[in-house]
N, C-alpha and C positions, 0 to 999 in steps of 0.2 A: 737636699732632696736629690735623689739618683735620678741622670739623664732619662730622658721620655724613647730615646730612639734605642734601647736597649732591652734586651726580652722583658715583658712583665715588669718594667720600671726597675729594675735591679741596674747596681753599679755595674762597670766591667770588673772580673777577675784581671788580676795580676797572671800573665801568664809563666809558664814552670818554663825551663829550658828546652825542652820538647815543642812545646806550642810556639816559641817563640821564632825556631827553627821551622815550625809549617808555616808562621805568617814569614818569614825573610825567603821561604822560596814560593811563597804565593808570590811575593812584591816581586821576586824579578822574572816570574812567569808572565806575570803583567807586564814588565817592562819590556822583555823579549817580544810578547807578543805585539805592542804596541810598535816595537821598530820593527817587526818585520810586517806589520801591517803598513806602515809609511812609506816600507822598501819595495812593496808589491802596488800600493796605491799610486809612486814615482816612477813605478815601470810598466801600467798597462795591466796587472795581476790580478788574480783574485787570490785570495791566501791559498785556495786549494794548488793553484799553480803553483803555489813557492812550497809551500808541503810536499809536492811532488817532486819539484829540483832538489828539494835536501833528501828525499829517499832517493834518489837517484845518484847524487853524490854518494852520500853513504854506501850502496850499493858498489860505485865503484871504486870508493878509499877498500873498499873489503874483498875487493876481487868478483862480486857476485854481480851476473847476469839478470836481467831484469825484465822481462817480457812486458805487455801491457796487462795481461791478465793477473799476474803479480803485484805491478802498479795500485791497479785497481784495487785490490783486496789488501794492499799493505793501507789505502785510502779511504774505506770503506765506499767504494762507488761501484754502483754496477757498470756493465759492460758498454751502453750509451754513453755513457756521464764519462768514464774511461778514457773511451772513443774523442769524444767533443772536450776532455781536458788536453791528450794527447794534439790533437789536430789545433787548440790554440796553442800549446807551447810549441810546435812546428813551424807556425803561420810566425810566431813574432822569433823564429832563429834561435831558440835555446835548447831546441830540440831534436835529434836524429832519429828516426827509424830506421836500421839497419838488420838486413839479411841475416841468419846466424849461419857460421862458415861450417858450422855441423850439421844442421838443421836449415835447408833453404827455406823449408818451411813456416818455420819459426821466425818471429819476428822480435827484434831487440831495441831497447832502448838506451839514446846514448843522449850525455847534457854535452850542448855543443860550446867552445872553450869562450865563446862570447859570453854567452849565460854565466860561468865562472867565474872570469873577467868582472861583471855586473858584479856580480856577488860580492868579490874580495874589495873591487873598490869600498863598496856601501858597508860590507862587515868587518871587513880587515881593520881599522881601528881597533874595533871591539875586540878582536880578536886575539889581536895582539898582544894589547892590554891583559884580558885574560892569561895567554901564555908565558907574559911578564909577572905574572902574580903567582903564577904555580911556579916557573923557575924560582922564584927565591923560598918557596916550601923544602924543608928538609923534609928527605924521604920517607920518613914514618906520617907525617901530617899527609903528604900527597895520598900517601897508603891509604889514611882512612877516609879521606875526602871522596878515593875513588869506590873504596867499599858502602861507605855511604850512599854516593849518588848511586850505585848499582841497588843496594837496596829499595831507595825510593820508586826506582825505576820499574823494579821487580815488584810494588808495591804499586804501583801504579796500574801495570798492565792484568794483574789477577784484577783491580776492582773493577779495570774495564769489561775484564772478559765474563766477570760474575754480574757484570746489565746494571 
């Protein structure tokens, strides 16, 4: 008799190599998401706060400048929420506002190397780990690992934008 907790009483499919590939980055989407909820739950955070430090990183592994208004729209938050994410990551130190040396106008945002520090302690395991496991990739596997994840990525961002 097929499982009751599956559509219409029907068995599961066997998945094909494709499916099996959504469910193994569904599982460590889960899993990513569950420690960086543990690593913002042990430091005071809300995820949007840690959402923000990694675009802010990002931002400066790439050389690019970051305003709040940036922030904001890379976050989906309006201009308040912006406002009140930036001014709690300032309050607990992992956060600068600084002048832009072009534009006094202009106001920029910098993670301050505390906030970093946090970070590498809590992820740098993980992370290492990972950069241990592509070091022993010979170069055509790294190759499509990283065309791959660019696709997903790229497959990801149209279904966001298409609602």
């Amino acid at each position: 008799m097929p499982p009751a907790d599956h559509p219409r009483g029907t068995a599961p499919e066997e998945p094909g190599p494709g499916l099996d590939v959504v469910h193994q980055l569904r599982a460590v989407t889960v899993e990513l998401d569950l420690l960086a909820a543990d690593f913002a739950r042990r430091n005071g955070l809300h995820p949007t706060d840690l959402r923000a430090l990694i675009q802010l990183l990002d931002a400066a592994r790439s050389g690019t400048a970051v305003t709040p208004g940036r922030l904001g729209a890379a976050l989906g938050l309006n201009s308040a929420g912006t406002t009140s994410l930036i001014d709690r990551l300032e309050r607990l130190g992992h956060v600068r506002r600084l002048r832009d040396p072009h534009d006094g106008r202009r106001v920029l945002l910098e993670v301050d190397e505390r906030a970093t520090a946090l970070g590498r302690s809590f992820f740098g395991p993980l992370i290492d780990h990972v950069v241990g496991e592509v070091e022993t990739m010979p170069p055509a596997e790294l190759a499509a690992v990283r065309r791959f994840l660019a696709h997903v990525r790229t497959g990801i961002e149209e279904h966001r934008e298409q609602g």
